[in-house]
Structures are given as C-alpha cells and as structure tokens.
Backbone as XML, in Angstrom:
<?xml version="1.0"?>
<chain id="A" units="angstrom">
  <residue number="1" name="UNK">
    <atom name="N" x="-48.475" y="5.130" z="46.958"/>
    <atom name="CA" x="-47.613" y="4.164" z="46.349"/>
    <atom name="C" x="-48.329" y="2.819" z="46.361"/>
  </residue>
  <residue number="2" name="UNK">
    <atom name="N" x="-48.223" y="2.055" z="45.587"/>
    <atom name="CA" x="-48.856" y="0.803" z="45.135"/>
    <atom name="C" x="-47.739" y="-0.103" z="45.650"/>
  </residue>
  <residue number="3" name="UNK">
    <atom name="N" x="-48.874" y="-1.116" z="46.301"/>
    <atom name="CA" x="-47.617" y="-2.312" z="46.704"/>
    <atom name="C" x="-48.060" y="-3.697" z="45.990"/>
  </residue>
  <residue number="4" name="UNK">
    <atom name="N" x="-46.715" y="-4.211" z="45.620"/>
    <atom name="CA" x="-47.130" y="-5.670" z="44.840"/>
    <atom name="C" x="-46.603" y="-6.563" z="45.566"/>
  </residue>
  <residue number="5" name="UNK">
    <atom name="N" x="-47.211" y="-8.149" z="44.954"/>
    <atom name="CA" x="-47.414" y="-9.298" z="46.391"/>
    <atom name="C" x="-45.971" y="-9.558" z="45.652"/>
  </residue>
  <residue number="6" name="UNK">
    <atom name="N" x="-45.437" y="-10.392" z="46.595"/>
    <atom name="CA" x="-44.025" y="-11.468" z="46.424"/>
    <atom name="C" x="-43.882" y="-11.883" z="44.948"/>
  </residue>
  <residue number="7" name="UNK">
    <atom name="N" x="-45.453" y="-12.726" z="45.081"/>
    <atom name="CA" x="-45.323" y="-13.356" z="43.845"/>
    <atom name="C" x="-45.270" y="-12.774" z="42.916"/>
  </residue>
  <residue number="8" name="UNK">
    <atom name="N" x="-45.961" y="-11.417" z="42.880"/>
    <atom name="CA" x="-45.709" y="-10.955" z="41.544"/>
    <atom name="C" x="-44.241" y="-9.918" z="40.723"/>
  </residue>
  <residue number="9" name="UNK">
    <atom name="N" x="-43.689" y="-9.924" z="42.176"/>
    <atom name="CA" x="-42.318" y="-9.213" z="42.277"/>
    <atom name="C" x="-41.459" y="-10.484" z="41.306"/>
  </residue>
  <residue number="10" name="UNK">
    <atom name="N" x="-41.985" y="-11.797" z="42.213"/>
    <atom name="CA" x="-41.125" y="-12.544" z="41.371"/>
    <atom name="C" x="-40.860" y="-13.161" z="40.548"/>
  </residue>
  <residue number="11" name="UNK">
    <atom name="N" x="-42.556" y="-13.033" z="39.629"/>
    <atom name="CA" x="-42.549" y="-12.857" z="38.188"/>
    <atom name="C" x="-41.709" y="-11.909" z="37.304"/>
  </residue>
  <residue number="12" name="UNK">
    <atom name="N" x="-41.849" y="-10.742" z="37.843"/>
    <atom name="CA" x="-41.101" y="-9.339" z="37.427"/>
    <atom name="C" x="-39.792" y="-9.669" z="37.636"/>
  </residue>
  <residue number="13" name="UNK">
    <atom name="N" x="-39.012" y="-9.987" z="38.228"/>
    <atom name="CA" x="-37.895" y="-10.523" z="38.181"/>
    <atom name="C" x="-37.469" y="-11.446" z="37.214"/>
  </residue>
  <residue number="14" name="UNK">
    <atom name="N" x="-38.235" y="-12.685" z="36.950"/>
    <atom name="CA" x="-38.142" y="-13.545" z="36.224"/>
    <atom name="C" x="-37.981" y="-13.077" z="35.160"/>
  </residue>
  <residue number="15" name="UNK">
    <atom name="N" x="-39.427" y="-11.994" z="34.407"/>
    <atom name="CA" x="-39.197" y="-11.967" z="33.178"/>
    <atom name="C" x="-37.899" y="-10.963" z="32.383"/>
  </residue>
  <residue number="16" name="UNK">
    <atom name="N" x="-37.240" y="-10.169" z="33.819"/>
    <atom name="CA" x="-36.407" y="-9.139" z="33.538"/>
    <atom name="C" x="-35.299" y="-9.868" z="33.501"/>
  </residue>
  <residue number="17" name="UNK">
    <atom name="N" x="-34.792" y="-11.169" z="34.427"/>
    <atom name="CA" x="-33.503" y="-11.638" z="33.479"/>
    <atom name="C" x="-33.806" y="-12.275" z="32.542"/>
  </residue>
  <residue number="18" name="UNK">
    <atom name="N" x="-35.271" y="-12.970" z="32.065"/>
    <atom name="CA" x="-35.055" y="-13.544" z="30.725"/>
    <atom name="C" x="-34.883" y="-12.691" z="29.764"/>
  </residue>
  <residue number="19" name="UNK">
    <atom name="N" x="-35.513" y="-11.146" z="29.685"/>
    <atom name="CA" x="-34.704" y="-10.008" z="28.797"/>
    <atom name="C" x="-33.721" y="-9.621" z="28.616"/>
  </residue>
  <residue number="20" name="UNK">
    <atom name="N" x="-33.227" y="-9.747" z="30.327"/>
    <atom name="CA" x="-31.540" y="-9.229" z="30.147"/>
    <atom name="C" x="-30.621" y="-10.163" z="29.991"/>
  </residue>
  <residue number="21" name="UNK">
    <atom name="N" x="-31.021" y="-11.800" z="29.452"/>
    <atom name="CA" x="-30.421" y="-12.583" z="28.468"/>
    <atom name="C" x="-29.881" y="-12.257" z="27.150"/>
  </residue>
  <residue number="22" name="UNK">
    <atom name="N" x="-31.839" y="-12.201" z="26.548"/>
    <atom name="CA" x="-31.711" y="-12.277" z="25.283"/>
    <atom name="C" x="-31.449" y="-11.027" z="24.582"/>
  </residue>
  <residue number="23" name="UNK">
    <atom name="N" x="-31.273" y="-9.759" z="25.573"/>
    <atom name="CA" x="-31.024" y="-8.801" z="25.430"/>
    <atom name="C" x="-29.110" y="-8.601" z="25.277"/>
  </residue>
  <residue number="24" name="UNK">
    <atom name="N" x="-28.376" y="-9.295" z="26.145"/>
    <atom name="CA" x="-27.681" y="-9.647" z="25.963"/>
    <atom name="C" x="-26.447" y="-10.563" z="25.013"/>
  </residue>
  <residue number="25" name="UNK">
    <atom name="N" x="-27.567" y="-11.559" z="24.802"/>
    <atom name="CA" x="-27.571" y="-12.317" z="23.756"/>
    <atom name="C" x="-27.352" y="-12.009" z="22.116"/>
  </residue>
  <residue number="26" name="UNK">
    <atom name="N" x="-28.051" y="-10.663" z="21.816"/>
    <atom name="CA" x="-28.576" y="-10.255" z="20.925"/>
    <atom name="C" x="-27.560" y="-9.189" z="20.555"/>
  </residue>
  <residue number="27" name="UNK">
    <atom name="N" x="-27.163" y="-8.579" z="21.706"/>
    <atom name="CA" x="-25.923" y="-7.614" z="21.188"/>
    <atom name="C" x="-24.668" y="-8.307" z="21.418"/>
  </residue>
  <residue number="28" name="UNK">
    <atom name="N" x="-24.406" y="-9.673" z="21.661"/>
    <atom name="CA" x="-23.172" y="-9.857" z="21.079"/>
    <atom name="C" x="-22.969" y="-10.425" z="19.995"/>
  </residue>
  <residue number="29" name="UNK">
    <atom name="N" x="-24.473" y="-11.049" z="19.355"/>
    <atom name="CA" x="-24.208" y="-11.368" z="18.010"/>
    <atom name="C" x="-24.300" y="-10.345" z="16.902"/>
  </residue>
  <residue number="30" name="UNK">
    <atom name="N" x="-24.931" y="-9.249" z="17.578"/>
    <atom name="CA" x="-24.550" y="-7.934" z="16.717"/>
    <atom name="C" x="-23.165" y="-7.389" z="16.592"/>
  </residue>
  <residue number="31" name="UNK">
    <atom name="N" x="-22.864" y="-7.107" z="17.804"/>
    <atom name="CA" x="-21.149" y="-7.150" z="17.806"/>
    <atom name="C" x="-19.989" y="-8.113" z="16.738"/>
  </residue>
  <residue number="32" name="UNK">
    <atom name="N" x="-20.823" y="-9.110" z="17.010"/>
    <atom name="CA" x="-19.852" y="-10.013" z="16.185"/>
    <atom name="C" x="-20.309" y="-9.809" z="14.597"/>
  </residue>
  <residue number="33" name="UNK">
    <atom name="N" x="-21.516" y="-9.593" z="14.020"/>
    <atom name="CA" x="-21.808" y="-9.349" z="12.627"/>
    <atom name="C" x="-20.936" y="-8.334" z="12.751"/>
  </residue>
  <residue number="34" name="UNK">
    <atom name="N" x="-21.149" y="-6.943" z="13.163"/>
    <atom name="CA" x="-20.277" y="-5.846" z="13.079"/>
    <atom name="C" x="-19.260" y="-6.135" z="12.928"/>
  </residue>
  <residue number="35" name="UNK">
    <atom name="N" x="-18.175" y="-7.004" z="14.078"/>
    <atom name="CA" x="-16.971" y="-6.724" z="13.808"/>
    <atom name="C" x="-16.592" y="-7.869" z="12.261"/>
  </residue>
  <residue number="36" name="UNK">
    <atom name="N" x="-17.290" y="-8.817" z="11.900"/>
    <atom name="CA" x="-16.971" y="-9.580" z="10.634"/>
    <atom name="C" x="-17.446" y="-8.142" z="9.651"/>
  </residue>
  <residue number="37" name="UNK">
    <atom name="N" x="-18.158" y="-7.435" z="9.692"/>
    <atom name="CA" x="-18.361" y="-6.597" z="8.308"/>
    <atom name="C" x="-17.207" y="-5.627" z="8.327"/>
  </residue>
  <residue number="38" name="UNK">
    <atom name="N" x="-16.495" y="-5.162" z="9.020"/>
    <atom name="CA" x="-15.357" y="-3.809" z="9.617"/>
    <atom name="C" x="-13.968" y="-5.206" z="8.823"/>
  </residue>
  <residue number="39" name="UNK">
    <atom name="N" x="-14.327" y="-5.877" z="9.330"/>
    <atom name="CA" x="-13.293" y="-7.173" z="8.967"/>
    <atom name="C" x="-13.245" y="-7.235" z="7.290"/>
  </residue>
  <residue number="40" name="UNK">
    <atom name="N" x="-14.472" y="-7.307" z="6.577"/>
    <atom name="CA" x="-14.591" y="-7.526" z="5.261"/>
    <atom name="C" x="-14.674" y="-6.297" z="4.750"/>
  </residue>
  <residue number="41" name="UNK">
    <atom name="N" x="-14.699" y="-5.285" z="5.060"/>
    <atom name="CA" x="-14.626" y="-3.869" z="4.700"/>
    <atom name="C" x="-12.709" y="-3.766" z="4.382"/>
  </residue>
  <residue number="42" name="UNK">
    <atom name="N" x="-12.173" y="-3.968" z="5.633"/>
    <atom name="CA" x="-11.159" y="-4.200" z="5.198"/>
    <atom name="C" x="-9.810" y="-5.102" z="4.489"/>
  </residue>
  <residue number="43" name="UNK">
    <atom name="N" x="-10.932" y="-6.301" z="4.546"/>
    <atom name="CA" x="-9.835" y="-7.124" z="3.234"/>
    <atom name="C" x="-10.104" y="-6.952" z="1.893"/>
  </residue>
  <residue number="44" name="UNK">
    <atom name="N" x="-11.429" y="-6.416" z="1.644"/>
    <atom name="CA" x="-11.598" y="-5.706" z="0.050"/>
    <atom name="C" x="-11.113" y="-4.724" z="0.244"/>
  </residue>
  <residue number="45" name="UNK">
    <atom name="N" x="-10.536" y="-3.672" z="0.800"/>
    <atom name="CA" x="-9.717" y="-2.363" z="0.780"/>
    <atom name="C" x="-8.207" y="-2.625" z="0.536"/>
  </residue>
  <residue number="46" name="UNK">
    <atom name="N" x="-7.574" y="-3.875" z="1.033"/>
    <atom name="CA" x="-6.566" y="-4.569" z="1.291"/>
    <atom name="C" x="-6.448" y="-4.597" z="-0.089"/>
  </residue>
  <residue number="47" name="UNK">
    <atom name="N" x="-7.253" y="-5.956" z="-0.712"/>
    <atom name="CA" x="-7.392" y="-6.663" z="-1.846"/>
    <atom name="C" x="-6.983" y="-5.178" z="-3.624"/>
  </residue>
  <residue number="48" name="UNK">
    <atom name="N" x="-7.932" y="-4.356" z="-3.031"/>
    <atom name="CA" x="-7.903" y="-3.293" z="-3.779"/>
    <atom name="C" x="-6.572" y="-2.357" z="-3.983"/>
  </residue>
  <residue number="49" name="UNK">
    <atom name="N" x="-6.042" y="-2.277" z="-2.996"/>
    <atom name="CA" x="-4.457" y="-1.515" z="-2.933"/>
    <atom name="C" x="-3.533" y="-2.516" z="-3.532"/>
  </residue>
  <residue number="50" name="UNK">
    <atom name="N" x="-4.223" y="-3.944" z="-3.399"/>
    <atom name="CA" x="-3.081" y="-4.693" z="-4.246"/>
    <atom name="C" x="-3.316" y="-4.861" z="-5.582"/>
  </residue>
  <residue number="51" name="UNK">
    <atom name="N" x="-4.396" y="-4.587" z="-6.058"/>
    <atom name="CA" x="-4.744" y="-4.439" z="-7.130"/>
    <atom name="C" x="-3.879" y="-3.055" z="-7.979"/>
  </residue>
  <residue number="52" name="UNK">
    <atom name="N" x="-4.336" y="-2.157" z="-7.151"/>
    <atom name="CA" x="-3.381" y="-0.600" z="-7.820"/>
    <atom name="C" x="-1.829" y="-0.676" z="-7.782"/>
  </residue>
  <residue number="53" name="UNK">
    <atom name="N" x="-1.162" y="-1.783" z="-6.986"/>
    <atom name="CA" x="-0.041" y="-1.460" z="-6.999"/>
    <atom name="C" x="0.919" y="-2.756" z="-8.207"/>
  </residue>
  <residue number="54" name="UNK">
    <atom name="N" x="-0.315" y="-3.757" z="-8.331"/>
    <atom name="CA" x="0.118" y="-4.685" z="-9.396"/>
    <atom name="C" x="0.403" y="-6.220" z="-7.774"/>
  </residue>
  <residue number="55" name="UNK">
    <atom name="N" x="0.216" y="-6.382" z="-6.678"/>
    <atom name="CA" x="0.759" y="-6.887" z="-6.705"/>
    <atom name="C" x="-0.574" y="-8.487" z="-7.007"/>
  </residue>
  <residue number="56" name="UNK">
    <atom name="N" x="0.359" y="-9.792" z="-6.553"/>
    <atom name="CA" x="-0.501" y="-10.821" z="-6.943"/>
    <atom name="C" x="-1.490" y="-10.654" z="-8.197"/>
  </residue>
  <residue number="57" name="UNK">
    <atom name="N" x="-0.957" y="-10.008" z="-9.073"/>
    <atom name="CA" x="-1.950" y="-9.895" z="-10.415"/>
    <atom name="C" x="-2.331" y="-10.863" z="-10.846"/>
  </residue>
  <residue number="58" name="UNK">
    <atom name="N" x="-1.857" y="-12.483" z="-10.790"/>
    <atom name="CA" x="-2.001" y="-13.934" z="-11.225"/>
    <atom name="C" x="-3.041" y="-13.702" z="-11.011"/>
  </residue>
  <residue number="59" name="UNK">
    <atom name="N" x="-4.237" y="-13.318" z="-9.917"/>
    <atom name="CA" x="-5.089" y="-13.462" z="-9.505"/>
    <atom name="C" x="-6.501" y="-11.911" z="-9.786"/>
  </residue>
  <residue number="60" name="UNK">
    <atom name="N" x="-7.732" y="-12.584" z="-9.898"/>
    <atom name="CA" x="-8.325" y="-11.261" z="-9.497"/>
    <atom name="C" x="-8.654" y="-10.709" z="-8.158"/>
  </residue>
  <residue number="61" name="UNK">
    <atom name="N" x="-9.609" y="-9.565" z="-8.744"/>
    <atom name="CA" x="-10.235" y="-9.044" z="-7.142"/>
    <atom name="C" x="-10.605" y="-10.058" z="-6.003"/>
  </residue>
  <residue number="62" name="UNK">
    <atom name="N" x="-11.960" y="-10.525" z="-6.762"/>
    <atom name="CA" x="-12.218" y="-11.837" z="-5.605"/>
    <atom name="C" x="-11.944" y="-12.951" z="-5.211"/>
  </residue>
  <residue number="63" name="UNK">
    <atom name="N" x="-10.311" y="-13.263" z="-6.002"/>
    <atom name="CA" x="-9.646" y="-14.344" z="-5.729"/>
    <atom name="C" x="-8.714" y="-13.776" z="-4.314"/>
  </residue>
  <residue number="64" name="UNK">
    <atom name="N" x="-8.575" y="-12.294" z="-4.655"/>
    <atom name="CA" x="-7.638" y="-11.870" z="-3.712"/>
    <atom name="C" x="-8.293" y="-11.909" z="-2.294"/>
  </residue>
  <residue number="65" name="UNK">
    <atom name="N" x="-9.470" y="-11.356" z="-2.178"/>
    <atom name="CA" x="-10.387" y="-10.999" z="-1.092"/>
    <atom name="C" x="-10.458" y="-12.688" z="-0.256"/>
  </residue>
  <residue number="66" name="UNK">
    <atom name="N" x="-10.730" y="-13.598" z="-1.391"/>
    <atom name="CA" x="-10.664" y="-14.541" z="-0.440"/>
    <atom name="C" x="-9.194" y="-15.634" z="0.040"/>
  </residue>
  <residue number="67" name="UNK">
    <atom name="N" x="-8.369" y="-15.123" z="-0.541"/>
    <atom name="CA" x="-7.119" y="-15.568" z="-0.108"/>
    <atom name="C" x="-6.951" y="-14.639" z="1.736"/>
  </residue>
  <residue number="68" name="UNK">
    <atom name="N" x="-7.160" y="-13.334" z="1.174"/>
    <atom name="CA" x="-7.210" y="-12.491" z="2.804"/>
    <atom name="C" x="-7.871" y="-12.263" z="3.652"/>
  </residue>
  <residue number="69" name="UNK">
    <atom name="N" x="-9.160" y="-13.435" z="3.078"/>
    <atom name="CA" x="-9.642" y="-13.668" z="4.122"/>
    <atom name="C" x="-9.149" y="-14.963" z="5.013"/>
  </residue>
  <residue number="70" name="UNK">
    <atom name="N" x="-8.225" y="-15.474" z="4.750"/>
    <atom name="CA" x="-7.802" y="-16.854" z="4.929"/>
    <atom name="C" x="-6.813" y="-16.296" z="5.942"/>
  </residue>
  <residue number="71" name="UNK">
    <atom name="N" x="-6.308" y="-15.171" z="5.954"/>
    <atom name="CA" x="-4.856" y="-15.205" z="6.496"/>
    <atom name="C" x="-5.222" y="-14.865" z="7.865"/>
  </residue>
  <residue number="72" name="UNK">
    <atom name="N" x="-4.156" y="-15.344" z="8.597"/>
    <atom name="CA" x="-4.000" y="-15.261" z="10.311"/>
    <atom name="C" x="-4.149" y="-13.589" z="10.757"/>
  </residue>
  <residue number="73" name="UNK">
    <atom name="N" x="-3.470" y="-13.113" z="10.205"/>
    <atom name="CA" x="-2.874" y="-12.045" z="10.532"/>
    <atom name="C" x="-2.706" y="-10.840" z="9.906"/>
  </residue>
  <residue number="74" name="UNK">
    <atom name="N" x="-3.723" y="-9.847" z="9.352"/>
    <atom name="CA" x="-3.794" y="-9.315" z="8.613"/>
    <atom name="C" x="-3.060" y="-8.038" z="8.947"/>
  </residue>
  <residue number="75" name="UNK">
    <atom name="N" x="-3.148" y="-7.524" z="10.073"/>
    <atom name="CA" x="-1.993" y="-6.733" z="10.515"/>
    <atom name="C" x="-0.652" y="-6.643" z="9.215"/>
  </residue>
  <residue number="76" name="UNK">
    <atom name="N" x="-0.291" y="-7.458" z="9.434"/>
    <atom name="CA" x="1.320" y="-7.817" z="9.260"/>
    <atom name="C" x="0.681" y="-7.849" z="7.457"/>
  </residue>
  <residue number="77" name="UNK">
    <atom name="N" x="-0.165" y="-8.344" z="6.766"/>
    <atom name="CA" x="-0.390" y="-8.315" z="5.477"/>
    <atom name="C" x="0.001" y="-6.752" z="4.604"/>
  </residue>
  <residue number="78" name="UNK">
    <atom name="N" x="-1.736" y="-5.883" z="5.949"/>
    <atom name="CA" x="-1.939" y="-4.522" z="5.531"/>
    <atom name="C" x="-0.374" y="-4.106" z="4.938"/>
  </residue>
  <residue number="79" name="UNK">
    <atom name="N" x="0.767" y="-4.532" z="6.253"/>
    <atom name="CA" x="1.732" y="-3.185" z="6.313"/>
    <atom name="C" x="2.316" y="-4.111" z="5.142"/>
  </residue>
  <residue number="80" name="UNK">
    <atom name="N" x="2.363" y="-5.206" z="4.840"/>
    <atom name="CA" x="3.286" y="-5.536" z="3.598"/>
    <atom name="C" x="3.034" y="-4.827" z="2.290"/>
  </residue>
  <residue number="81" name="UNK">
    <atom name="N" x="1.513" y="-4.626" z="2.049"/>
    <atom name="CA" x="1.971" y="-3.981" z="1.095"/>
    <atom name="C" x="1.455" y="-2.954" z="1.433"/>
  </residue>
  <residue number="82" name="UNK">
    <atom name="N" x="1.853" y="-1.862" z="2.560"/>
    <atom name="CA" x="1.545" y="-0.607" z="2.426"/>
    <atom name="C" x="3.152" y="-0.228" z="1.689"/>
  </residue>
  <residue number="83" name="UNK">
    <atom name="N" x="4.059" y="-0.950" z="2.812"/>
    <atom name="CA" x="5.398" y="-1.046" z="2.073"/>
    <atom name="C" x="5.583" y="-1.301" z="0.492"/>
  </residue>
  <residue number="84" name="UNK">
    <atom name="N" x="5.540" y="-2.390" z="0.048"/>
    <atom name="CA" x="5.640" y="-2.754" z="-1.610"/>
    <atom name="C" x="5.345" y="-1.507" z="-2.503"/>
  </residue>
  <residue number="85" name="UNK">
    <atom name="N" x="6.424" y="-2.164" z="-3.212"/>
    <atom name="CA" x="6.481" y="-1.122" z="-4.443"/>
    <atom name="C" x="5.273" y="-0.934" z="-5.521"/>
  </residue>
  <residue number="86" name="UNK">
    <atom name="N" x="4.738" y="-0.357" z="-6.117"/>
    <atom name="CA" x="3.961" y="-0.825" z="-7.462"/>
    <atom name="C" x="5.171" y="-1.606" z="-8.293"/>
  </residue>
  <residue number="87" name="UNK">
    <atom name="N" x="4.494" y="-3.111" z="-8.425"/>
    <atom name="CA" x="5.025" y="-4.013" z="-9.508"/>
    <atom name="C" x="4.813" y="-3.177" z="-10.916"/>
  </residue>
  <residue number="88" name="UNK">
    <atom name="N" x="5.138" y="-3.979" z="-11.749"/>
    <atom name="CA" x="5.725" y="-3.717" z="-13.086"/>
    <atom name="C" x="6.536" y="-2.684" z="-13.818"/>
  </residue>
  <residue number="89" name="UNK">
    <atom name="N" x="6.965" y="-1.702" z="-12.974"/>
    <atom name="CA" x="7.811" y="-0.650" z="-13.379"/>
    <atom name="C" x="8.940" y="-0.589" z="-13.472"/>
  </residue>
  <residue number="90" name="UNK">
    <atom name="N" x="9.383" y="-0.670" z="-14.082"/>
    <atom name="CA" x="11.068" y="-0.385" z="-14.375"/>
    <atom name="C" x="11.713" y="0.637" z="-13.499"/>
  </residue>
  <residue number="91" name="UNK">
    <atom name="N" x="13.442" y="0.861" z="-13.605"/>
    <atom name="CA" x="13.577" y="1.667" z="-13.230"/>
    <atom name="C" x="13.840" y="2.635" z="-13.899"/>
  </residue>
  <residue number="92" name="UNK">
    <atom name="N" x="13.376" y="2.148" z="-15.656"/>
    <atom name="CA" x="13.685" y="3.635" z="-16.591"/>
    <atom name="C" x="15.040" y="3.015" z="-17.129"/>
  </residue>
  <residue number="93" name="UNK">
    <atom name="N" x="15.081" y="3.619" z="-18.342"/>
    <atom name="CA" x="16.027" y="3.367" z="-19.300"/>
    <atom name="C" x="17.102" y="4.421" z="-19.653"/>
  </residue>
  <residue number="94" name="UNK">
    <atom name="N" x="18.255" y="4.426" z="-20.589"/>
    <atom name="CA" x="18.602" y="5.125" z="-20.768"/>
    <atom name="C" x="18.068" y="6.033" z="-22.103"/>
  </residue>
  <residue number="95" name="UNK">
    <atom name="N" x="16.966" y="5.985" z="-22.227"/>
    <atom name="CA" x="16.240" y="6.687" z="-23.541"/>
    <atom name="C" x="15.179" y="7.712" z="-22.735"/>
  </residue>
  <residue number="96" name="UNK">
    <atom name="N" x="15.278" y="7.436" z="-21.231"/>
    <atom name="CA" x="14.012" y="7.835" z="-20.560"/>
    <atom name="C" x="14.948" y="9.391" z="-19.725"/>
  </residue>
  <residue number="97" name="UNK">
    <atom name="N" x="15.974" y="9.455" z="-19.562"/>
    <atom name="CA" x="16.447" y="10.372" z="-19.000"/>
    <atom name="C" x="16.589" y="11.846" z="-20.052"/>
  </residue>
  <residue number="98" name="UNK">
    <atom name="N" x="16.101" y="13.216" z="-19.736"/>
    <atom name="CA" x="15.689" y="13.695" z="-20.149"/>
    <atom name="C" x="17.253" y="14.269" z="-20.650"/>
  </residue>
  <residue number="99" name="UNK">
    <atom name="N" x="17.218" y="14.674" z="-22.522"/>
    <atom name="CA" x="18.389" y="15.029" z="-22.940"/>
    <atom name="C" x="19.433" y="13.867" z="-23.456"/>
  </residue>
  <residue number="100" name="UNK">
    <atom name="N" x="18.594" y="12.423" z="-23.049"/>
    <atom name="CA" x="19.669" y="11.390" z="-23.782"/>
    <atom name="C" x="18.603" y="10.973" z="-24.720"/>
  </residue>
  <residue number="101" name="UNK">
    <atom name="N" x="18.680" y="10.415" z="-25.702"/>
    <atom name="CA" x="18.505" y="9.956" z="-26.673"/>
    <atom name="C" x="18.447" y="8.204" z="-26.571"/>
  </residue>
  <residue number="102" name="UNK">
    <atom name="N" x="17.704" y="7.232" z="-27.665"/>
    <atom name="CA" x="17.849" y="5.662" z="-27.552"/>
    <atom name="C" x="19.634" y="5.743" z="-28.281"/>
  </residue>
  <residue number="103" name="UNK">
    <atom name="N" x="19.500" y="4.538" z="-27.495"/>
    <atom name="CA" x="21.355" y="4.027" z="-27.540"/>
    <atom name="C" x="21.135" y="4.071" z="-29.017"/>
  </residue>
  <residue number="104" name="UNK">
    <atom name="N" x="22.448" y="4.407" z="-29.710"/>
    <atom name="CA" x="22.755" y="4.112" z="-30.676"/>
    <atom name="C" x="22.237" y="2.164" z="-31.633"/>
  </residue>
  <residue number="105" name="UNK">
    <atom name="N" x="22.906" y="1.476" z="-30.954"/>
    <atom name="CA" x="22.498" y="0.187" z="-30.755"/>
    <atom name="C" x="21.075" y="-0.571" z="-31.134"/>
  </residue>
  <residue number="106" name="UNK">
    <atom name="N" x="20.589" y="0.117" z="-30.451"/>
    <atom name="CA" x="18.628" y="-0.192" z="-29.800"/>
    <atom name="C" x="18.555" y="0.924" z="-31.454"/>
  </residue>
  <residue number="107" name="UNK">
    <atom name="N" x="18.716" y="1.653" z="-31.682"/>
    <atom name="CA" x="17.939" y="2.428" z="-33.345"/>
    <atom name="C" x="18.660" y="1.550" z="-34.362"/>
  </residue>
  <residue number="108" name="UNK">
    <atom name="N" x="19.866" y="1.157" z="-34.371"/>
    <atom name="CA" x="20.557" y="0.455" z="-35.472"/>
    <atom name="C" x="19.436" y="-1.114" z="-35.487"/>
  </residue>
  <residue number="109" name="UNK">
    <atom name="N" x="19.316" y="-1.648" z="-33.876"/>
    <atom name="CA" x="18.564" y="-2.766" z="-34.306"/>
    <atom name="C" x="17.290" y="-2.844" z="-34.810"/>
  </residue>
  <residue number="110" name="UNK">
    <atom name="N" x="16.236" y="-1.689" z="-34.191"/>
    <atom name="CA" x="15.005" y="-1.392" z="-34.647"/>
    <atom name="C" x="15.009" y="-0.782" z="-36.411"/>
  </residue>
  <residue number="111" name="UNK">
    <atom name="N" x="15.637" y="0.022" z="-36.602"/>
    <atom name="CA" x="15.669" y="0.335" z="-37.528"/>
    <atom name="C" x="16.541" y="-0.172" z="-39.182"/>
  </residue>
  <residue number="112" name="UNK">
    <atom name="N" x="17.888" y="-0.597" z="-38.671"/>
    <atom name="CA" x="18.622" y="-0.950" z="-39.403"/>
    <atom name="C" x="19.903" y="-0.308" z="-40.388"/>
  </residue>
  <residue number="113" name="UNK">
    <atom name="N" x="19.372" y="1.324" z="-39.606"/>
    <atom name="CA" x="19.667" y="2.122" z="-39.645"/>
    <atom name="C" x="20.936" y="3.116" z="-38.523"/>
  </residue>
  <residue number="114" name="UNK">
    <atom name="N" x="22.078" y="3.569" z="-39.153"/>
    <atom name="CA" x="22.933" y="4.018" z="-37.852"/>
    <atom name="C" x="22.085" y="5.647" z="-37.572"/>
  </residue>
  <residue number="115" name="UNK">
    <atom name="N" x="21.796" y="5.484" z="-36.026"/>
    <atom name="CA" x="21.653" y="6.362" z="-35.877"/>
    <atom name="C" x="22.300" y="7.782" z="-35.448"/>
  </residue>
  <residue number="116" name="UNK">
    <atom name="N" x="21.757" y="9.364" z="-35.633"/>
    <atom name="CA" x="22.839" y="10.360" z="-35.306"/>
    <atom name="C" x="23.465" y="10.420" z="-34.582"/>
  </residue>
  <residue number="117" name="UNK">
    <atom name="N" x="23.904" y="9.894" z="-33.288"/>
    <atom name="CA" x="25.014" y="9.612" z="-32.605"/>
    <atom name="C" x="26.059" y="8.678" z="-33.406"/>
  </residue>
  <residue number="118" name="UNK">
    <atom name="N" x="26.018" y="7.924" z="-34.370"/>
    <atom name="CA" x="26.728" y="7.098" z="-34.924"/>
    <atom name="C" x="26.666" y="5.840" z="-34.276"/>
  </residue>
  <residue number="119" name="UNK">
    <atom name="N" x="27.357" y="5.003" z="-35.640"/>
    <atom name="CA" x="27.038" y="3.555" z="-34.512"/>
    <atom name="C" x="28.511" y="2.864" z="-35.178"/>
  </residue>
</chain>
C-alpha cells in the first residue's frame, strides 16, 4: 500500500470539494432547466386543448402559451378547462332532432314559401 504525505492528502481534499461544488452546482441548474422545459411542455399542451375546445379563440396559439405562462397557478388552469365545454356549439335545434323537420316558420322565411307542414 502506498502512503501519501499530509500535504498531499490535503490537496486531494481540496480539489474534491471544489468538484463536489461545481458538481453540485451543475446539477441544480440542470434540474432547474429540466423542470422549466416539463413546465413549457406543459403550457403548450394546456394552450393546445384550448385551442380544440374553442376556448379564448380572441387569441392564438402563442398568445395563449404566453398568457400561461404568466399564471400563478396552473394546477387550477389545467382542471378549468379539462372541465369546459367545447365553445361554439349549440345545443341543436329543432331541425336537428332526428324525424322533425325545419319549423314551418324558418322555410316560410327562407323561402317564402309555406312549407308541408303548413304555415
């Protein structure tokens, strides 16, 4: 077995916490890139479901992305609109139920004409 002097033990020391600084150092700013990209992974996923469901349409994609990135609390965003309805849909008419026909009314005005139900 090889023996080393003091001094050089306590070089070896030295240079092993200045590694296990910047070694240190180095994975928490990795950590933190990571957790900002997991972060932006999911406010364009966010941004995108609001896109399919109509909501905030005033706006586009990357107006949306950076509005959510603004917000406190994205938690509470996600579930808002996991909840929300798709905007712009009606709830259906009476021309849309299968076996009725457009109102009498709605063909007399489009057309000018009474239609076979009578008007």
């Amino acid at each position: 077995m090889q023996k080393i002097s003091s001094n050089d033990a306590a070089a070896l020391l030295k240079q092993a916490g200045t590694a296990i600084r910047d070694l240190t150092r180095e994975n928490l700013e990795l950590k933190g890139k990571l957790e900002k990209n997991a972060h932006d992974a999911r406010v364009v996923k966010l941004a995108r479901e609001m896109e399919e469901k109509g909501l905030m349409d005033q706006f586009n994609l990357a107006e949306k992305v950076a509005h959510l990135r603004k917000v406190p609390n994205l938690e509470v965003t996600a579930e808002a609109v996991k909840l929300a309805a798709p905007q712009g849909q009606g709830f259906g008419g009476v021309g849309e139920v299968p076996g009725v026909g457009e109102h009498p009314f709605i063909t007399f005005i489009n057309t000018g004409e009474a239609s076979e139900d009578g008007l």
